[in-house]
C-alpha positions in Angstrom: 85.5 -12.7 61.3 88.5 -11.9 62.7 89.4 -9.1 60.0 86.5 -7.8 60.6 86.5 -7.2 64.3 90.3 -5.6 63.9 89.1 -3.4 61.0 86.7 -2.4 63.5 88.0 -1.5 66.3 90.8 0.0 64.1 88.1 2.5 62.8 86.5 3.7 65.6 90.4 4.0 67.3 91.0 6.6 64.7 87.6 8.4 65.4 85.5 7.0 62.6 82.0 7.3 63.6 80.7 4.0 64.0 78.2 3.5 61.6 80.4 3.8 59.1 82.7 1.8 60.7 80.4 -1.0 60.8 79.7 -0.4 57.3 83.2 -0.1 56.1 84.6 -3.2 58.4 81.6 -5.1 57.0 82.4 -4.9 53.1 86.0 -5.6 54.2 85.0 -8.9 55.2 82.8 -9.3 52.2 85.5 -8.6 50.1 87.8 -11.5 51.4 84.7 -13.9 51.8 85.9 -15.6 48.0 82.7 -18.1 47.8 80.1 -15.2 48.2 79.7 -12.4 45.8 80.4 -9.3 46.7 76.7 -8.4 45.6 75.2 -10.0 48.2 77.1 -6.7 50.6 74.8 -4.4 48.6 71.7 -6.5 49.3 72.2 -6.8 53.0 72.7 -2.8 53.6 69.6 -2.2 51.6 67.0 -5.0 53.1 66.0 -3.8 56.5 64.4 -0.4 54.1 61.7 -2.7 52.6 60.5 -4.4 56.1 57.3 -2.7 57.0 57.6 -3.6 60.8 60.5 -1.0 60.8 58.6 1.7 59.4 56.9 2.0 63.2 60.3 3.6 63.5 60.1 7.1 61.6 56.6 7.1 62.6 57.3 7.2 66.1 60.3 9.1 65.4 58.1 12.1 63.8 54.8 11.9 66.7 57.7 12.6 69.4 58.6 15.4 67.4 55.4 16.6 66.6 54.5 16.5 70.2 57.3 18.5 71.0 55.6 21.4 69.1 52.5 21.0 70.6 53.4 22.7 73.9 52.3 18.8 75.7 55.4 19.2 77.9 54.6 22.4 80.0 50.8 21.4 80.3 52.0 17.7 81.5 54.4 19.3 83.7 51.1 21.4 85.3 50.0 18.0 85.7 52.4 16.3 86.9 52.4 19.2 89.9 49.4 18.1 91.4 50.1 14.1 91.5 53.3 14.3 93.0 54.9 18.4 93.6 53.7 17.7 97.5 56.3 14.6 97.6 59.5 15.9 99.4 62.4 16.9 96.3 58.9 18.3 94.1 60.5 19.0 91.0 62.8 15.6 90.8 59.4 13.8 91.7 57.8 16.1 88.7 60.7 14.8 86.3 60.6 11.4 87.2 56.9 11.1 86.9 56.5 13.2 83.6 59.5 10.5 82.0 56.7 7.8 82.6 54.1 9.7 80.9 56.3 10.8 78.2 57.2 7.3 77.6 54.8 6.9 75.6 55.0 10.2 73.6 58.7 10.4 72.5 60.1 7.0 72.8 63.4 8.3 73.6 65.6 8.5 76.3 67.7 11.3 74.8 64.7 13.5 74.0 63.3 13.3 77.3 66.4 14.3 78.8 67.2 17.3 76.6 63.3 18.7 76.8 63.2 18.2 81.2 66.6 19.6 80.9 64.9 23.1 79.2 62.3 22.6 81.0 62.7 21.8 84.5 66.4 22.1 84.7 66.4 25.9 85.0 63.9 25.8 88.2 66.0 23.0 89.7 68.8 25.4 89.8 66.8 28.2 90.7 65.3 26.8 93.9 68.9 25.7 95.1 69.2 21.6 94.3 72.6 20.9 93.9 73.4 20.5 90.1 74.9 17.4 90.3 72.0 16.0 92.0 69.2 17.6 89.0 71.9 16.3 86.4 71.4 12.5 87.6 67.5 12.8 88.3 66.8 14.5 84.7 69.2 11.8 83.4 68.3 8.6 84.9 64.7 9.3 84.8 64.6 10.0 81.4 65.6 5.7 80.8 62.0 5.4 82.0 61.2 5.9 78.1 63.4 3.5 76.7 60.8 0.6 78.4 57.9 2.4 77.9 56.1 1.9 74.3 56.3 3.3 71.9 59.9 2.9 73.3 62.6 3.4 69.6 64.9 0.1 71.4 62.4 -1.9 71.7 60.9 -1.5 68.4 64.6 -1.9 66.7 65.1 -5.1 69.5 61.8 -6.5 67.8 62.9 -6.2 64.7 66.5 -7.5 64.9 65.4 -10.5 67.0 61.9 -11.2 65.4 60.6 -11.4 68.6 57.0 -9.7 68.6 56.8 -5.8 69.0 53.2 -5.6 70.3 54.6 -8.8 73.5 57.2 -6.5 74.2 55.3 -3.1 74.5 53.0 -4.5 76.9 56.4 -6.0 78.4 57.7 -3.2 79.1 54.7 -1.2 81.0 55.2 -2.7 84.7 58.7 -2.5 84.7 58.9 0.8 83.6 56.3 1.8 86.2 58.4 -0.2 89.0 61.5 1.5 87.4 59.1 4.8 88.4 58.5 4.0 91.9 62.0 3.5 92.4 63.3 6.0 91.3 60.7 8.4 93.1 61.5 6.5 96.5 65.3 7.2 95.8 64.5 11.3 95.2 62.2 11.2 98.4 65.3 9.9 100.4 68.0 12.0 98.5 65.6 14.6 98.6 65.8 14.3 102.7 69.3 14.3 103.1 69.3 17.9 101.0 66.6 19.0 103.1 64.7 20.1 99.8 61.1 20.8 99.8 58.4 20.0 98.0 56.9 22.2 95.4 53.0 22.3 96.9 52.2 22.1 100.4 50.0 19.2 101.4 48.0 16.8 99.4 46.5 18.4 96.5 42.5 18.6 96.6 40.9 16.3 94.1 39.2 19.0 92.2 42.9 20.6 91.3 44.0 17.0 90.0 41.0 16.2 88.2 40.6 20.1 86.4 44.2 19.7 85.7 43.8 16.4 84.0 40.8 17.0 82.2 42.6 20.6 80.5 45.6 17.6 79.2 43.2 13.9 78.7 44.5 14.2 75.0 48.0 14.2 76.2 47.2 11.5 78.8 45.2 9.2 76.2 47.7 8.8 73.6 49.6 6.0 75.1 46.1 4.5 76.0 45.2 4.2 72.4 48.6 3.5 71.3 48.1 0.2 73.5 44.5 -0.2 72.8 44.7 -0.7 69.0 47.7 -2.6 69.3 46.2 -5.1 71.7 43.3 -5.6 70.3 44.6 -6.1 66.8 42.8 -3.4 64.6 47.0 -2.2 63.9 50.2 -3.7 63.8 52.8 -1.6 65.5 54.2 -0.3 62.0 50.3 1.0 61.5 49.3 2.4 64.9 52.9 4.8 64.2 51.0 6.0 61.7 47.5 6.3 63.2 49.2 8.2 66.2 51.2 10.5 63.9 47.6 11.7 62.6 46.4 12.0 66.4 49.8 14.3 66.9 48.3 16.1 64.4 44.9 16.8 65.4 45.6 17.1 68.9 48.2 19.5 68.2 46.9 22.0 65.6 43.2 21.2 65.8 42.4 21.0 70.0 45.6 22.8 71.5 46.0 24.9 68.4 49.4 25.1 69.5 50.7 23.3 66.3 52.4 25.7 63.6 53.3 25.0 60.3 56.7 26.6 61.1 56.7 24.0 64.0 55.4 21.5 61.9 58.4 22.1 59.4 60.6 22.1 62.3 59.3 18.6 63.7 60.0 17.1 60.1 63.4 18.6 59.7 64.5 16.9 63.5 62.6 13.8 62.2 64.5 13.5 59.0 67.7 14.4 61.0 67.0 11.3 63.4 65.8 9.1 61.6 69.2 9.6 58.7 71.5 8.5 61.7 69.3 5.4 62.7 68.4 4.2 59.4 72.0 4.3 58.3 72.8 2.3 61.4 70.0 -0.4 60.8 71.4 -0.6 57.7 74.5 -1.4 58.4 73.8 -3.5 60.6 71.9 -5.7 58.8 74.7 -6.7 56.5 76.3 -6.9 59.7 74.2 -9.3 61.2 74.4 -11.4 57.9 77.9 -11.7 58.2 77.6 -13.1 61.9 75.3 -15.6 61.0 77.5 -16.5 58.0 80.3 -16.5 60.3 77.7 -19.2 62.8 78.8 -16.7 65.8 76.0 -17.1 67.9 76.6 -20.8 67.8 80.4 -20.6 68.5 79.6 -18.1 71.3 76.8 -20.1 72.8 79.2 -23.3 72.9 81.9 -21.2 74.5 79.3 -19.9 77.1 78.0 -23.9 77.4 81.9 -24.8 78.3 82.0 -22.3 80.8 78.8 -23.1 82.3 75.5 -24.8 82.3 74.0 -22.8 84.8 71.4 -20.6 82.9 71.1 -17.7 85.4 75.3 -17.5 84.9 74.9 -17.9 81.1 72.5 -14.5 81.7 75.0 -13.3 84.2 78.0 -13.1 81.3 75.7 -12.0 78.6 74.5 -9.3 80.6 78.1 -8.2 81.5 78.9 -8.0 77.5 76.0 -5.9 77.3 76.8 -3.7 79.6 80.6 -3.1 78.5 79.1 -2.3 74.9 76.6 -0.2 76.4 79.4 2.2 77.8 81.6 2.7 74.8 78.8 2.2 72.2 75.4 3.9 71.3 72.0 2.2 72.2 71.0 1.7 69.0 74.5 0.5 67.9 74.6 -2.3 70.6 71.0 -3.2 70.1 71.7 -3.9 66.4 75.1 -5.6 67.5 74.2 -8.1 69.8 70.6 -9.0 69.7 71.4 -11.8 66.6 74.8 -12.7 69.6 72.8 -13.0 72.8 69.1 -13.6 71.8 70.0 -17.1 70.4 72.6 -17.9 73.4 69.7 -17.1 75.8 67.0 -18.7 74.1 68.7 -22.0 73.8 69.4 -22.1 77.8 65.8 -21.4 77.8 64.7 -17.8 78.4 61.8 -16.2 77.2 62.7 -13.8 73.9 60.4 -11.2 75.6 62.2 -11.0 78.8 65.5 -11.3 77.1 64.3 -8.1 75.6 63.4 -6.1 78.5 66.2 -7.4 80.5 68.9 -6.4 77.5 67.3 -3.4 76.8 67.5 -2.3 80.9 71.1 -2.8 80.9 71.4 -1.1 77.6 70.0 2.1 79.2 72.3 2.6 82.4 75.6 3.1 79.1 73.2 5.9 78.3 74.8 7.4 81.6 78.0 6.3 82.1 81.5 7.2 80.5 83.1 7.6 78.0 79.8 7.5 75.5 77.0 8.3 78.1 74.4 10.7 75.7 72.0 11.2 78.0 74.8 12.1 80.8 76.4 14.5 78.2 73.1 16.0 76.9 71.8 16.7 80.4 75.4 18.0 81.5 76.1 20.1 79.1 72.6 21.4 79.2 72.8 22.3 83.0 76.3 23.5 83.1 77.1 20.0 85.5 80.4 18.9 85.3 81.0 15.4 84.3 83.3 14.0 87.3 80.6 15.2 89.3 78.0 14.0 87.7 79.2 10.4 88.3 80.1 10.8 91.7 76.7 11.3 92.6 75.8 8.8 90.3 76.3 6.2 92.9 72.7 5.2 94.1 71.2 6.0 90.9 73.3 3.1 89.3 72.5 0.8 92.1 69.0 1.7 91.9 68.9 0.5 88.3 71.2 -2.4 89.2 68.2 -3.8 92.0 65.6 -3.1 89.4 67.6 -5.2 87.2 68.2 -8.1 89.8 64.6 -8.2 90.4 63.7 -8.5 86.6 65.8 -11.1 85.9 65.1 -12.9 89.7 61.3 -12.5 89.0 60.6 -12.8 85.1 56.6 -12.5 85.8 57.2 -9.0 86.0 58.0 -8.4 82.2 55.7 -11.5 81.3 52.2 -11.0 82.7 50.9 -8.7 80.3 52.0 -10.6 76.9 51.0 -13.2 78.3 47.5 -12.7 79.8 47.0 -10.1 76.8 48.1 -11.4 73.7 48.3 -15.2 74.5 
């Protein structure tokens, strides 16, 4: 194991991208591993393709895409207005807010960030907020997704840890709508300070909210039915992907009529794009993951982390910290499919729930997403609003400790992450 953490790092020193670095450190190790043939490599890398729970992934992958056609973004954004533009800082109370909703249309944190960055961004800087101060709303707020089904983490978390995907979508719904409040609270107060305004005068009148709405229910419904079907059993996750990629559809070119088929080529050419890059990462990964449990690493770390303590709040504590140093020089994705087979069995055996482990892992995950030297969503939303990055993270302060109180209280009060799968799907 040792070769193949120093081939490793050596690779991804030297600039390898880190897929195949995984890859390439991984049939390394095969290759001195004498007792098993080197034929059991191939099979590894090329097993995760035939598990139909992972196929929720391109499906999910191409309805955010779709949706991204469809024009949904502006008309939410009219929407979004009304419920919360008379909220002092309007426009970071309209990004926050439209992250929840578009939770459950894109599933991912980068996509929301580089759409609100187009979208909003440009009136942000129009209106006078300081950049820095738009760069970190747009950014942080767009980890609202990543909890959020049909959230692309939790799926691959899921699938990884064969922990079940439905339990964690419903998981994820009230802390990403106390992730929401938060956040909103936190714009309202920086919002103050700035003296910034908010984009409607007054409440709005009900018959605004309720016309505006009514003009976007498709929009609105989908992650209804997304839940709906899943909860009450009539799909699996894998097969509600595809019955929403067929509502994209209709919705888009059918009742919007805003769906192309030059946009429609479009949404399968980014789809392909994305889903190349993960796909070759799960698959690496899984011969990965083979090696490791080959290699009995989760029971050699858990007995390190048992000699160390026998606390289980400071066994969570140390996990949580490896998380997060992975999730600053690593990818999401990458450290999901890296440490779920580590820390899901340490965690379970000092007797945490597998759902909460996953909501919990997947939070800490997301604040890497904006944080140096890897951050995506930092760099996306940056380089997209002309922010630079030292000042980005100095006013990245009370966003971070923001996210690290909602992460305190979802660890401190599991209930949070737990009442739905369990009252629901119990």
């Amino acid at each position: 194991m040792l070769t193949l953490g120093l081939a490793f790092l050596f690779l991804v020193v030297i600039g390898v991208p880190v897929s195949f670095s995984i890859l390439i450190s991984t049939a390394i190790y095969f290759s001195f591993v004498g007792e098993i043939p080197f034929t059991i490599f191939y099979q590894k890398v090329a097993s995760p393709t035939q598990n139909f729970a992972l196929l929720a992934v391109p499906l999910f992958i191409l309805v955010g895409n779709i949706m991204s056609e469809t024009g949904i973004a502006s008309r939410l954004f009219h929407f979004t207005k009304y419920v919360v533009g008379w909220i002092a800082g309007g426009l970071s109370q309209i990004s926050v807010f439209m992250s929840a909703i578009l939770g459950g249309v894109s599933g991912s944190a980068v996509a929301d960030a580089s759409m609100q960055s187009r979208l909003i961004g440009p009136e942000m800087e129009r209106k006078g907020y300081p950049v820095a101060y738009s760069a970190n709303v747009i950014a942080y707020s767009s980890l609202i997704t990543g909890l959020f089904p049909p959230s692309i983490s939790l799926i691959l978390f899921g699938f990884v840890g064969n922990v079940s995907i439905g339990k964690l979508f419903l998981a994820g719904i009230i802390p990403g709508l106390l992730l929401t409040v938060m956040q909103m609270i936190l714009s309202w107060g920086i919002a103050k300070h700035y003296h910034i305004k908010p984009e409607i005068p007054g409440l709005p009148k009900f018959k605004d909210v309720a016309s505006s709405a009514r003009i976007n229910i498709w929009a609105l419904l989908f992650p209804v039915f997304l839940l709906f079907v899943i909860r009450l059993g009539i799909f699996t996750p894998s097969e509600a992907g595809a019955f929403v990629v067929v509502y994209a559809l209709i919705v888009g070119r059918w009742i919007y009529k805003e769906l192309s088929f030059n946009g429609l080529k479009k949404a399968l050419k980014y789809s392909a794009t994305d889903l190349g890059m993960v796909m070759f990462l799960i698959m690496a990964a899984g011969a990965l993951g083979y090696a490791i449990t080959l290699e009995q690493l989760p029971d050699v770390a858990g007995g390190f982390i048992s000699n160390i303590t026998n606390t289980p709040y400071l066994a969570l504590t140390l996990c949580l910290l490896l998380v997060l140093i992975f999730g600053m020089i690593l990818d999401g994705t990458v450290c999901v499919l890296l440490l779920t087979p580590i820390i899901l069995p340490i965690l379970t055996s000092f007797g945490f729930d597998s759902v909460h482990i996953g909501v919990i892992m997947i939070t800490t995950i997301l604040v890497g997403a904006n944080t140096p030297p890897v951050g995506v969503c930092m760099f996306t939303v940056c380089s997209l609003l002309g922010c630079k990055t030292e000042d980005f993270f100095k006013s990245s302060v009370p966003f971070i400790l923001t996210f690290i109180l909602f992460l305190v209280l979802l660890v401190i009060f599991p209930s949070i992450s737990l009442v739905l799968p369990s009252t629901l799907m119990e």
